[in-house]
C-alpha positions as CSV (number, residue, x, y, z in Angstrom):
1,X,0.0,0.0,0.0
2,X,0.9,3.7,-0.4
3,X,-0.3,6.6,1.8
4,X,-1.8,10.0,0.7
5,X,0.9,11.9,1.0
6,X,3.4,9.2,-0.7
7,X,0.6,9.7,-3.7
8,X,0.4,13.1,-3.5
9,X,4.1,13.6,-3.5
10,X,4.1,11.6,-6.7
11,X,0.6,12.7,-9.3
12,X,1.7,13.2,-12.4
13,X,4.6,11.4,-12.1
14,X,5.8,9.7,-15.5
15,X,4.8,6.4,-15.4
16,X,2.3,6.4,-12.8
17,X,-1.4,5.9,-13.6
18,X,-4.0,6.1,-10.8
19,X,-7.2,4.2,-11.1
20,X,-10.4,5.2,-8.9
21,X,-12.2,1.3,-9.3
22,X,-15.3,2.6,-6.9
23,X,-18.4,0.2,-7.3
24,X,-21.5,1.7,-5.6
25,X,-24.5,-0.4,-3.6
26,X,-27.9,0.1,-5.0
27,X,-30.9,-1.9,-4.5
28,X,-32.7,-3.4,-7.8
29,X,-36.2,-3.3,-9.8
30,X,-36.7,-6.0,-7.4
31,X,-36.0,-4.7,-4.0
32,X,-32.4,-6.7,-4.2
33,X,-29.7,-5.2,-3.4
34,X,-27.4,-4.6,-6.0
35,X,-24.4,-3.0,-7.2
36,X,-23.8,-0.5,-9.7
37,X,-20.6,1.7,-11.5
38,X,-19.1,4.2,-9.1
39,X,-18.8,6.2,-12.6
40,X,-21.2,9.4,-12.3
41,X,-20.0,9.5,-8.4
42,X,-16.3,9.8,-10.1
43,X,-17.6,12.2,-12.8
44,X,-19.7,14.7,-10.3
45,X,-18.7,13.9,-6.7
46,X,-15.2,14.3,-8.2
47,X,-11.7,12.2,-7.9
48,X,-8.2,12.7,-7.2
49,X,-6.2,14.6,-10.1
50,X,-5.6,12.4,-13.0
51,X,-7.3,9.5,-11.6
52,X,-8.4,7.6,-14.7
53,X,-11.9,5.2,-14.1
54,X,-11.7,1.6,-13.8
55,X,-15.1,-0.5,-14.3
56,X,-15.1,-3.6,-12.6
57,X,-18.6,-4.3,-13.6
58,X,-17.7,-4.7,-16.8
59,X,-13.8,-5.0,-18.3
60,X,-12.2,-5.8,-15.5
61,X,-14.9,-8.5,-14.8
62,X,-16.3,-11.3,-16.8
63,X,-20.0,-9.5,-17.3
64,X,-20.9,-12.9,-19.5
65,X,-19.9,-15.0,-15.8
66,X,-22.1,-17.1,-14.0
67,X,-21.2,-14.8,-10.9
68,X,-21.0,-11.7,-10.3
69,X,-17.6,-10.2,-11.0
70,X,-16.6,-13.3,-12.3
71,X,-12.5,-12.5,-13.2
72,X,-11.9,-12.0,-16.9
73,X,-9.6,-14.1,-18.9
74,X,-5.9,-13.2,-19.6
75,X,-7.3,-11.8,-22.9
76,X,-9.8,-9.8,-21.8
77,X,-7.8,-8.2,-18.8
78,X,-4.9,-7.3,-21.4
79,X,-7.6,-5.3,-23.2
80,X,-9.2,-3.5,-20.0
81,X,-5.8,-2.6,-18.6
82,X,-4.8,-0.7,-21.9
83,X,-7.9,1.0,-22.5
84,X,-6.6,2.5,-18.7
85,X,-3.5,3.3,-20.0
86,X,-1.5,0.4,-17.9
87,X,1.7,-0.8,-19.9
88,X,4.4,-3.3,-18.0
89,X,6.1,-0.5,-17.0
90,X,3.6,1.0,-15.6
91,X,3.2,1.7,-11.4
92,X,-0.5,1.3,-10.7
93,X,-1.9,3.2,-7.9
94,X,-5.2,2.2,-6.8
95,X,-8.3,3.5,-4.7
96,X,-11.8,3.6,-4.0
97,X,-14.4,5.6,-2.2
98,X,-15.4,2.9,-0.3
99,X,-13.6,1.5,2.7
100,X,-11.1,-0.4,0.1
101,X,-12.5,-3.9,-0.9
102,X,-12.7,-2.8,-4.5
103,X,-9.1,-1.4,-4.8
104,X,-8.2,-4.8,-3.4
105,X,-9.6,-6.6,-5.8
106,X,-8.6,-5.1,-8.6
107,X,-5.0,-5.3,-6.7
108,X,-5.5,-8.9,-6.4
109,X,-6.4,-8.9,-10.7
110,X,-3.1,-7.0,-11.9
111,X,-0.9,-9.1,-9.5
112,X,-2.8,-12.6,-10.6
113,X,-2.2,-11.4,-13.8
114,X,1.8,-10.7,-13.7
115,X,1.8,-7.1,-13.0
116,X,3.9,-6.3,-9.6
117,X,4.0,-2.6,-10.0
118,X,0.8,-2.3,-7.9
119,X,-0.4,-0.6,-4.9
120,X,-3.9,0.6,-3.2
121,X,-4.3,4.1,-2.0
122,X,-3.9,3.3,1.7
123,X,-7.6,5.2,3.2
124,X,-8.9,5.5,0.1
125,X,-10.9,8.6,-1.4
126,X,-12.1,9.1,2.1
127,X,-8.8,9.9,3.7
128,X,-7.8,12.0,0.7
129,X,-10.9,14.1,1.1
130,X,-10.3,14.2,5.0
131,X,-7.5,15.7,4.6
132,X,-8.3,18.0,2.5
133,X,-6.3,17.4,-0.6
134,X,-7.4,18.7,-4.1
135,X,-10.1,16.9,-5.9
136,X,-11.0,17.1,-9.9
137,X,-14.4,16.6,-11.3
138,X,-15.0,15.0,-15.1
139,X,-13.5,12.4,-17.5
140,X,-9.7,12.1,-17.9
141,X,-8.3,10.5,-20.7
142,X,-6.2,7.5,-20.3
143,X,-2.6,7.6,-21.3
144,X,-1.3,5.3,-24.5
145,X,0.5,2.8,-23.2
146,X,3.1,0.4,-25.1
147,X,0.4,-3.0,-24.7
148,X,0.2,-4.9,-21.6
149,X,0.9,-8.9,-21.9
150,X,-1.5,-10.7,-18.7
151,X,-0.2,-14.3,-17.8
152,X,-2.4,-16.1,-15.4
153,X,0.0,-16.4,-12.4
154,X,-0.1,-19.4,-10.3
155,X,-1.6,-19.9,-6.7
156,X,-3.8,-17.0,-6.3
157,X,-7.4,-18.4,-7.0
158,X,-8.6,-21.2,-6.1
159,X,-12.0,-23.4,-7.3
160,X,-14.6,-25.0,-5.9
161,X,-13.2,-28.3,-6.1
162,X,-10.3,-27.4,-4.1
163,X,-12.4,-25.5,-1.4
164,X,-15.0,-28.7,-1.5
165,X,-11.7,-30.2,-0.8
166,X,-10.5,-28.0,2.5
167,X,-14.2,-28.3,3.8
168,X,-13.9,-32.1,3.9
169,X,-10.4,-32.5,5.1
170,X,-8.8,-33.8,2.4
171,X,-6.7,-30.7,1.6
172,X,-5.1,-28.7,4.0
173,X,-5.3,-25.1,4.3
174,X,-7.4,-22.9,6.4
175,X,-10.5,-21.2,5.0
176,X,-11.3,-17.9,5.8
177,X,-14.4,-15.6,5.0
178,X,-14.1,-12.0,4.8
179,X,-18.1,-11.3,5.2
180,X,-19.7,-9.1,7.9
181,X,-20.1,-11.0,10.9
182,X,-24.4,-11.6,11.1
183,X,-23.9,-12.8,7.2
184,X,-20.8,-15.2,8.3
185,X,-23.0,-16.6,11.6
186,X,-25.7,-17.0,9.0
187,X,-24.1,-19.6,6.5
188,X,-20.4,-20.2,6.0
189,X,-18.3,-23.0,4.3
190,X,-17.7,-25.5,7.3
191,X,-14.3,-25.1,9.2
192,X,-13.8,-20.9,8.3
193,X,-12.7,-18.6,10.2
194,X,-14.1,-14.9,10.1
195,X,-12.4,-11.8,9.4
196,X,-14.5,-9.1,8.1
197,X,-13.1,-7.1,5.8
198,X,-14.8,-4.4,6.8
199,X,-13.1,-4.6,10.3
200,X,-9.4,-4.0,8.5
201,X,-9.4,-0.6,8.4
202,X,-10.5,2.2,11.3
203,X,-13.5,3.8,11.9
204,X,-11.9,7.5,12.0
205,X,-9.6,7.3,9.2
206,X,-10.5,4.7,6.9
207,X,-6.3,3.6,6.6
208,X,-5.7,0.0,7.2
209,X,-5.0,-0.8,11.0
210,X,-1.7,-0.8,12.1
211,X,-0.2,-4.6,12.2
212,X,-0.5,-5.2,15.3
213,X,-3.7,-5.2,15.9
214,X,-4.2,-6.4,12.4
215,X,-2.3,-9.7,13.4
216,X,-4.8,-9.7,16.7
217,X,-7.6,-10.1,14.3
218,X,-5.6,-12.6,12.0
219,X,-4.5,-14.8,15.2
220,X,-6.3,-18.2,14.3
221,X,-5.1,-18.3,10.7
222,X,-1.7,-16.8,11.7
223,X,-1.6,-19.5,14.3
224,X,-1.7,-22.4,11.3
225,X,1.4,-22.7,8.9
226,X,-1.2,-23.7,5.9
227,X,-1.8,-22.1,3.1
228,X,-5.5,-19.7,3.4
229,X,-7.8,-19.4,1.2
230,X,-10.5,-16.7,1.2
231,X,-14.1,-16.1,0.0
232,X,-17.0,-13.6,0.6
233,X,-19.6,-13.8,-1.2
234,X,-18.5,-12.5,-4.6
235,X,-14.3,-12.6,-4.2
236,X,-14.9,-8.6,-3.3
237,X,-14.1,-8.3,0.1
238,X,-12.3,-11.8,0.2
239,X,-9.4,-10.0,-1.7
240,X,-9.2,-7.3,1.1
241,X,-8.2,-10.0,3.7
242,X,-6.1,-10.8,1.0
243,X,-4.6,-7.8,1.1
244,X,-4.3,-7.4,4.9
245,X,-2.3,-11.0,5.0
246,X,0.0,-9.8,2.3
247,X,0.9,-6.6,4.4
248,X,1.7,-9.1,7.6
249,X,3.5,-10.8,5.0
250,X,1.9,-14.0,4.2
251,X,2.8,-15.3,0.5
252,X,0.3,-18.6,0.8
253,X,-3.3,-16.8,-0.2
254,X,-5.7,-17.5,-2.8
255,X,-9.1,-16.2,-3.6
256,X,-12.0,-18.3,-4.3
257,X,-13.7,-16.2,-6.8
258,X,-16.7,-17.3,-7.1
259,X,-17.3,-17.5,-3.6
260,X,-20.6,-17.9,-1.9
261,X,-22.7,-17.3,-4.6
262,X,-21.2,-20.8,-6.5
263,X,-21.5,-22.6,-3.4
264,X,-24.2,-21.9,-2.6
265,X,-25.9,-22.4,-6.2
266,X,-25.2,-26.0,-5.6
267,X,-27.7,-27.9,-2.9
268,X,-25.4,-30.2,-2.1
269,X,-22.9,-28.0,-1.1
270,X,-22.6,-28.0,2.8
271,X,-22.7,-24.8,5.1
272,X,-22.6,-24.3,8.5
273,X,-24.1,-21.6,10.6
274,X,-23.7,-20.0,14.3
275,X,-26.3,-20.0,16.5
C-alpha cells in the first residue's frame, strides 16, 4: 500500500497511472440489493487529479460470468488494462471511495495477472478528502500505453473443487471468510474462520490498522502454517483479507472467486451456521 501523501508527493509522475475502481451499492427493480458503477460519483462527486476510471462491472470483470464479477480471462484483462492506459512498466496506484475492498480486488487482478508494479491508496478517497487534498471533477483521458501482456500467475485463486476439498479434510489449508459477521454466523463453508473485511481498516480514518492489531484479528489463521484461502460472497471483500495478510507478510493466499454465490448455487454444497 501507499499513503496520501506518498501519492500526493508523486501525481503526475511519468509512469504512474491512478485508477479510482469505486463500485457503488444500490438496490434493484426487485428490491435486491445490487451493485452498480461508481462512474457518475467519479464524474460529479469528483476524484483525485488524474485519476483515470476503472469499471469492474464490466472490463475488468467477466460481465458474460455465471457470478458476479466473475475475473476475466488473460485476454480480456490485457484489453481492459490498456484502454486504462497500464503498460508493463507501468506503477498502478489504486483506490476507491469505499472503505477499500474494491481497490483490493482489482489489486489482487493485476498481481494474478503478472503485474507487480501495484499498490492501493492506503484510506482511500475518504482519507484523501479528509484531509483536505485537491479533488478534480470530469473524465480524464487514459494515457497510450506500449500494450500490456497478462499471464495467469499461479496460486492465487482457487475453485470450488479445491475449497470442496478444505471443507472435507482432504486438503489442508485454512478457509477464511471476509463477510460481515451476522452474514458469516448466517451460513459459511464448514471449518472458516471470520475476518471481516470491513473490520481491517478504522473507523476515523479509513487507513488499514496498524499490524498489530491487524495480526490480533488474523490470530487463528496466523496461528496455522497452511496455506488460506478466502471467500465472501462474490471474491470482493475476500481479496481485502487478501490484502491485509499480504501486508503481515503472508505469501500462501488464494481467492475463491466465485465464492458464496457458486457454493451456494449448488444444494449439495454444505454450510454451516452459528447460533
Amino acid at each position: 500500500m501507499v499513503s496520501t501523501q506518498w501519492l500526493c508527493d508523486h501525481l503526475g509522475s511519468e509512469g504512474l497511472v491512478v485508477l479510482d475502481a469505486t463500485v457503488v451499492p444500490a438496490t434493484g427493480a426487485d428490491g435486491r440489493p445490487t451493485f452498480v458503477s461508481g462512474l457518475d460519483q467519479y464524474l460529479v462527486e469528483g476524484h483525485i487529479p488524474g485519476a483515470v476510471f476503472a469499471e469492474l462491472l464490466d472490463g475488468f470483470s467477466d460481465a458474460t460470468g455465471p457470478y458476479p464479477f466473475t475475473r476475466p480471462d488473460a485476454a480480456a484483462f490485457a484489453a481492459a488494462a490498456e484502454a486504462v492506459g497500464i503498460d508493463a512498466g507501468t506503477t498502478v496506484v489504486i483506490y476507491d471511495a469505499a472503505a477499500g475492498q474494491w481497490a483490493a480486488r482489482l489489486w489482487w487482478l493485476f498481481r494474478s495477472f503478472g503485474h507487480t508494479g501495484v499498490a492501493v491508496l492506503d484510506g482511500g478517497a475518504t482519507a484523501w478528502r479528509a484531509e483536505g487534498r485537491p479533488v478534480s471533477r470530469g473524465h480524464v483521458e487514459p494515457r497510450t500505453g506500449s500494450g500490456f501482456a497478462a499471464a495467469e500467475q499461479p496460486g492465487f485463486w482457487a475453485d470450488k473443487s479445491t475449497v470442496a476439498e478444505i471443507a472435507a479434510g482432504d486438503r489442508t489449508a485454512t478457509l477464511l471468510c471476509g463477510l460481515p459477521a451476522r452474514d458469516f454466523a448466517a451460513r459459511h463453508i464448514p471449518g472458516s474462520l471470520s475476518v471481516p473485511a470491513g473490520r481491517l481498516v478504522s473507523r476515523e480514518t479509513n487507513t488499514f490498522l496498524p499490524a498489530r492489531e491487524l495480526r490480533e484479528l488474523f490470530a487463528d489463521a496466523l496461528a496455522s502454517p497452511d496455506p488460506i484461502v478466502a471467500y465472501c460472497r462474490s471474491g470482493i471483500a475476500a481479496t481485502a483479507d487478501a490484502l491485509a495478510l499480504a501486508v503481515l507478510g503472508r505469501t500462501d493466499v488464494a481467492v475463491y472467486d466465485a465464492s458464496l454465490s457458486e457454493w451456494t448455487a449448488d444444494p449439495q454444497a454444505p454450510l454451516a451456521s452459528v447460533a
